[in-house]
Structure formats: C-alpha cells, structure tokens
C-alpha positions in Angstrom: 0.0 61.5 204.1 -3.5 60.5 202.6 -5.4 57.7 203.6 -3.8 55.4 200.5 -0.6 56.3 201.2 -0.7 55.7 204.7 -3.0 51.7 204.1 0.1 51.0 201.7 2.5 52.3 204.1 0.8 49.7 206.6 0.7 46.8 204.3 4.2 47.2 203.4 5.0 47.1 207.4 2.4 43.7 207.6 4.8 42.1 205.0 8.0 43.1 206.1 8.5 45.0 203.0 11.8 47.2 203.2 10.3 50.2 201.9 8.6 50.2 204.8 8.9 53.7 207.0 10.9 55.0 203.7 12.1 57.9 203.9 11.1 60.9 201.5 14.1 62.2 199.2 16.0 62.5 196.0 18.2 60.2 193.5 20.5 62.4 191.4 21.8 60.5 188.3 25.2 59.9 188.2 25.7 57.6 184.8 23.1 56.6 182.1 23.1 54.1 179.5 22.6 55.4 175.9 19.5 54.4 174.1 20.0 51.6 171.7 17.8 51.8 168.5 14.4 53.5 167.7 12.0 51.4 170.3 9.9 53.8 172.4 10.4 52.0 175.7 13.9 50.7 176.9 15.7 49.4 179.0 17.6 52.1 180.8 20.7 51.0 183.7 21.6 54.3 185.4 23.8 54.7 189.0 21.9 57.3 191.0 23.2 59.2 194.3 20.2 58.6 196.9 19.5 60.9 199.5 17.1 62.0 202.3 17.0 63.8 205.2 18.3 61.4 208.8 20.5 59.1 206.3 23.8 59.2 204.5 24.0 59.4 201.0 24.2 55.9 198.9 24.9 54.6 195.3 22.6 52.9 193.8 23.1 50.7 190.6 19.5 50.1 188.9 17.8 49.0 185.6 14.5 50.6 184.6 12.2 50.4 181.3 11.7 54.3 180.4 10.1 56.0 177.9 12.9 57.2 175.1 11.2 60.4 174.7 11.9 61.2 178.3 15.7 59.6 178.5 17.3 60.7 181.9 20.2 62.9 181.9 23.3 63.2 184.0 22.4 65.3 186.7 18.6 64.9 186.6 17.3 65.0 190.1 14.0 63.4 190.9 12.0 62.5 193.8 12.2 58.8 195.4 11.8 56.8 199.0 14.6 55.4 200.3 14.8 52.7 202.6 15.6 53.3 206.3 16.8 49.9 207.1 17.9 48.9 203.2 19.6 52.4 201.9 20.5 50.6 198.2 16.3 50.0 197.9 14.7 53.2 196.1 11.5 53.5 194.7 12.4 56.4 192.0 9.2 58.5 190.4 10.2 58.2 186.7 7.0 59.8 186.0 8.7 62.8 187.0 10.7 62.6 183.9 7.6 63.5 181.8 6.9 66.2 184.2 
C-alpha cells in the first residue's frame, strides 16, 4: 500500500466511511442493461457477484455512467473493494474496462 492509499484508507476510518478496511477482490457481472441510443456516456444498471478473499460471496445491484465504447459484458470480471462490515458496498474499477 503506498502512502495515498494508506492517508485515504485512514480518512475513510476518521469518518466512519464503510469502505473502510475493504477488502481487495473481484465483481463478476451477472446482468447488464443494453445501451439506449448513440450518447457516448450512459447510464449502465448491472447485478455483479462480489468477491474477496475472508468473505462470502454477495450480489450487488448498481447503476454506473460508463463509457459506451467500453459497455460491460456478462461475465466481465474486474477488480473492486468490498466492504468488510457492508458486503453490498463495492467500489468497482471501471477503468479497467478500457484496459
């Protein structure tokens, strides 16, 4: 962990934030919303099948604005944290889509 990710990880912990102490895994995407229409950035509402290592796997229904160029797929796994004490919070890397 470098020194930003470890302040963050503090500051999340100073505010009670439940991504605080999250845990390193993957979401796998289960079901994805077609996109509607030509716009570049959309709205996106997947269900995604979070796990990491010390907790049981969870389901996860979320929105996110992604780029239609990089449109999830069924199946895609990407890296995320997942809450130790909140298992339905995820912070999902879409970047990873582009990747």
């Amino acid at each position: 962990m470098d020194g930003v990710e470890s302040a963050a990880e503090q500051l999340e912990r100073l505010i009670g934030d439940p991504m605080a102490g999250a845990a390193r895994g993957t979401v796998t995407v289960i079901t994805v919303s077609a996109p509607d229409g030509r716009a570049r950035y959309q709205e996106c509402s997947l269900s995604l099948r979070a796990e990491a290592e010390g907790l049981g796997a969870s389901i996860v229904e979320t929105a996110a604005v992604i780029d239609r160029r990089h449109w999830p797929r069924v199946g895609t796994v990407l890296p995320a944290r997942i809450s130790r004490t909140h298992p339905g919070t995820v912070e999902v890397d879409w970047d990873a889509l582009s990747r």
